[in-house]
C-alpha positions in Angstrom: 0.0 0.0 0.0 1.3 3.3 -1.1 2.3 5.8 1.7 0.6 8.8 -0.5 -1.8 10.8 -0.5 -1.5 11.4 3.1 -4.5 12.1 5.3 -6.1 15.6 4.8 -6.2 15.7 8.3 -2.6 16.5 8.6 -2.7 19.3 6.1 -5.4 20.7 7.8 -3.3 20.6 10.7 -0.6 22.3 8.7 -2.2 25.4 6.8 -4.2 26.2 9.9 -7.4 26.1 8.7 -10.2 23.0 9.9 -12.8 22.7 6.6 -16.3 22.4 7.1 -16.7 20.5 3.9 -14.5 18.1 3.0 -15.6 17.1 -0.2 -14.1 21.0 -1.0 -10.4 20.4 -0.1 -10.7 16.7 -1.5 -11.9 18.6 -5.3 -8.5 21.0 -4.6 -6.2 18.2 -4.2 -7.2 16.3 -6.5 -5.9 16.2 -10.1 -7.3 15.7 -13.5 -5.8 12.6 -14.2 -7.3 11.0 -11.2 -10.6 11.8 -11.7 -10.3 10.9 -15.6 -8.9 7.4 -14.1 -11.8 7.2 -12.0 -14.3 8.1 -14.9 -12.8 5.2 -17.2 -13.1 2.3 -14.6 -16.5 3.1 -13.5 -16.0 3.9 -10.2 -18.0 7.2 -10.2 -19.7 9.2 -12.7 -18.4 12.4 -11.6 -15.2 12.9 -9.5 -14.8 16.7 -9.2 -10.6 18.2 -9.6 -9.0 21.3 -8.9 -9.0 23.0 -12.4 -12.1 25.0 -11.6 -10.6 25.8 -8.2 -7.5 26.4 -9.2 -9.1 29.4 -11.8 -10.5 31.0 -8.8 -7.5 30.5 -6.8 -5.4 32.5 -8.8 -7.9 35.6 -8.4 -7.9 35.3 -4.9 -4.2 35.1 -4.7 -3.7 38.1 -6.7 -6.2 40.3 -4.5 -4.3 39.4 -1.7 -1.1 39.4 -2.3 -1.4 43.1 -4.1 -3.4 44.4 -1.4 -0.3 44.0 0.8 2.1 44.5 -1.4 0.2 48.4 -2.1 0.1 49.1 1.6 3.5 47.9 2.3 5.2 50.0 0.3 3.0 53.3 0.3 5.2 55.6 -1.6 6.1 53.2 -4.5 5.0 54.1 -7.9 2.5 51.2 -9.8 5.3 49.8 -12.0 7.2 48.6 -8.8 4.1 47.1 -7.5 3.9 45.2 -10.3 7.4 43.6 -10.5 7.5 42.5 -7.0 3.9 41.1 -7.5 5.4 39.6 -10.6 7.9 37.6 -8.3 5.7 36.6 -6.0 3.2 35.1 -7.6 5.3 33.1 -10.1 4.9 29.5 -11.3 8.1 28.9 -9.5 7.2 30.7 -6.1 3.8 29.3 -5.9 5.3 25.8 -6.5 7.8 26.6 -3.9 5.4 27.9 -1.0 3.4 24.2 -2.1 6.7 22.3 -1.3 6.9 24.7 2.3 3.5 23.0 3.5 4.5 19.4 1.2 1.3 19.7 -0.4 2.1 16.8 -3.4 2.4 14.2 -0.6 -1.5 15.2 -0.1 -2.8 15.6 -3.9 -4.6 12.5 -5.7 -3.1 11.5 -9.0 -3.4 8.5 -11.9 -1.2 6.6 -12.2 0.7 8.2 -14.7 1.5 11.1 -12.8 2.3 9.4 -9.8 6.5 9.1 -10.5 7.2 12.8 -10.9 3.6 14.6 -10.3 4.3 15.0 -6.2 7.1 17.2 -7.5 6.0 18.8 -11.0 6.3 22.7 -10.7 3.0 23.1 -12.5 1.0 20.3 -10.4 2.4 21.9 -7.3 1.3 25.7 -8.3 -1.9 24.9 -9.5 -2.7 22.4 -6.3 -1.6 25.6 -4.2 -3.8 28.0 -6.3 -6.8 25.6 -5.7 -6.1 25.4 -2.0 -6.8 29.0 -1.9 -10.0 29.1 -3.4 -11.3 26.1 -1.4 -10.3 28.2 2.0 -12.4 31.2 0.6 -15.3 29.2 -0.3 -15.3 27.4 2.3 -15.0 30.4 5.0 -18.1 31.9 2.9 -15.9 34.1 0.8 -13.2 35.5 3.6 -10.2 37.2 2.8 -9.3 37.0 6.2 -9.5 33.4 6.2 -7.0 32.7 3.0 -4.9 35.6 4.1 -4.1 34.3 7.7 -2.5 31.3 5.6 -1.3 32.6 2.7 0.9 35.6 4.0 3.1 34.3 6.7 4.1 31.6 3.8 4.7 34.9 1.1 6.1 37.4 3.6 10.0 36.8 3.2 9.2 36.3 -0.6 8.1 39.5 -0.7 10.9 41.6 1.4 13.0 39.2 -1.0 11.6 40.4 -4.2 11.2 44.2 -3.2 15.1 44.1 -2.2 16.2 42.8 -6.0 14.3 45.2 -7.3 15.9 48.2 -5.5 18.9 46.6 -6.1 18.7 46.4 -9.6 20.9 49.4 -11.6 18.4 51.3 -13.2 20.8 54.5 -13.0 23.2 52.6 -15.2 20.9 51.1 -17.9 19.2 54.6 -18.3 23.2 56.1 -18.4 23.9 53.8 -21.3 20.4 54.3 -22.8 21.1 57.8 -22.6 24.9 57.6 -24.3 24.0 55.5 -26.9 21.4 57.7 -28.2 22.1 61.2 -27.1 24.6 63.9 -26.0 22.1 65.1 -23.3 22.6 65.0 -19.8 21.3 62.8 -16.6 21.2 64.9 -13.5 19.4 64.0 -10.1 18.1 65.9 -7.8 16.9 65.6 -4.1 13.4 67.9 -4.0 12.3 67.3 -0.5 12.7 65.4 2.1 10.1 64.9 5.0 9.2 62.3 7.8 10.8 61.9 11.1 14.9 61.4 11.3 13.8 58.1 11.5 11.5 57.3 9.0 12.8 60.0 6.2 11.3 59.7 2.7 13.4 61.7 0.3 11.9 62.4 -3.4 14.1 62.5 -6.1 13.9 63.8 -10.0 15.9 62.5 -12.6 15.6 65.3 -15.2 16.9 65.1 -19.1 18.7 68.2 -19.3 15.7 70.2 -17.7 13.2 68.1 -18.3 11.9 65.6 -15.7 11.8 61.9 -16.7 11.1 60.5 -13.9 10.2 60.5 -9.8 11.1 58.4 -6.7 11.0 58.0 -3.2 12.6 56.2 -1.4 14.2 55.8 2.6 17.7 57.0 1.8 18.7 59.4 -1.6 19.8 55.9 -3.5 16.7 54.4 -3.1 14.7 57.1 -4.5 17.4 58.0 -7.4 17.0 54.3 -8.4 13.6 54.7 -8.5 13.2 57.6 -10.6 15.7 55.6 -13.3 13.0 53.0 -13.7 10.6 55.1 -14.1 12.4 57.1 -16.9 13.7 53.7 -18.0 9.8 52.3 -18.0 9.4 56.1 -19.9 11.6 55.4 -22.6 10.8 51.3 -22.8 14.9 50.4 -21.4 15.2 47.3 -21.3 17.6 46.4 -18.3 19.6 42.7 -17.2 21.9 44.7 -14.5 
């Protein structure tokens, strides 16, 4: 007898959450070759999987996760928001926050799938996708029911991806973007600073000769100065691997 799936129990046990209906979390762990296995030997007209779920999952993880992500970082401009959303919810994060709670040692799969899919990046991410949306429908539509599992597993993913993108060199892709095409100038300037000694914003504008191509804000005068690069470098469609 094969050790797998494990009992739901001990997920239930592991993402926090007790379901009221069972037969929802069984539908999100359960994958389409399973249920077509099912459907060929006879065993049961219908055997519900998670592609439906895993639709609705996807939703739910998006509202979530930007909602944090847009009060966290309050003075960020919408194209930042948007990367580190970006590397948050990516096949490969999603399949690694499934592996954080071992979620393919719970999933239901033919017999096909059962060599490699406890481990398959796309099984995994769209299991973990379905997962959410079985905790929202199952709480009646909470939020605060999906989010009480799903951001303490995205938190450090999050400071993670917001630190790459601050330390990406936007100042030197717009330089050479600049060179390559013109003799103008790149200046930066510091227009105000405010906040407490402690929690100082400064805004900075990058200007193009006197024109201003871009803004940022940041906690110390780098921050903000490579901020207002990717914005002019979003302006002028820079394309940047630094």
């Amino acid at each position: 007898m094969s050790e797998y799936p494990l009992p739901i129990e001990m997920l239930e046990k592991t993402i926090g959450y007790k379901f009221n209906d069972n037969s929802i979390l069984k539908a999100a762990l359960t994958h389409s070759s399973y249920a077509n296995e099912q459907r060929i030997h006879g065993k049961k007209l219908k055997c519900e999987f998670n592609e439906r779920l895993e639709f609705l999952g996807d939703s739910v993880l998006s509202l979530i996760t930007s909602e944090y992500i847009y009060d966290r970082f309050k003075d960020s401009p919408e194209g930042y928001l948007t990367k580190v959303r970006a590397s948050v919810v990516c096949s490969k994060s999603l399949a690694m926050l499934a592996e954080k709670i071992n979620l393919g040692a719970y999933l239901l799969l033919g017999k096909g799938e059962e060599e490699n899919g406890r481990t398959n990046q796309k099984i995994l991410e769209n299991a973990f996708e379905a997962i959410l949306a079985a905790i929202y429908l199952d709480s009646s539509h909470s939020k605060e029911a999906v989010s009480k599992f799903l951001l303490p597993l995205i938190l450090e993913e999050i400071e993670e991806a917001s630190k790459n993108e601050i330390n990406r060199d936007y100042k030197t892709a717009l330089q050479q973007f600049i060179q390559a095409s013109s003799k103008e100038r790149l200046t930066y300037a510091c227009v105000a600073e405010r906040g407490p000694d402690h929690e100082k914003l400064f805004d900075v504008e990058v200007r193009l000769n006197s024109n201003v191509i871009g803004k940022g804000t940041g906690r110390n005068k780098r921050e903000a100065e490579q901020l207002a690069a990717k914005e002019a470098c979003i302006l002028f469609d820079v394309k940047w691997d630094i």
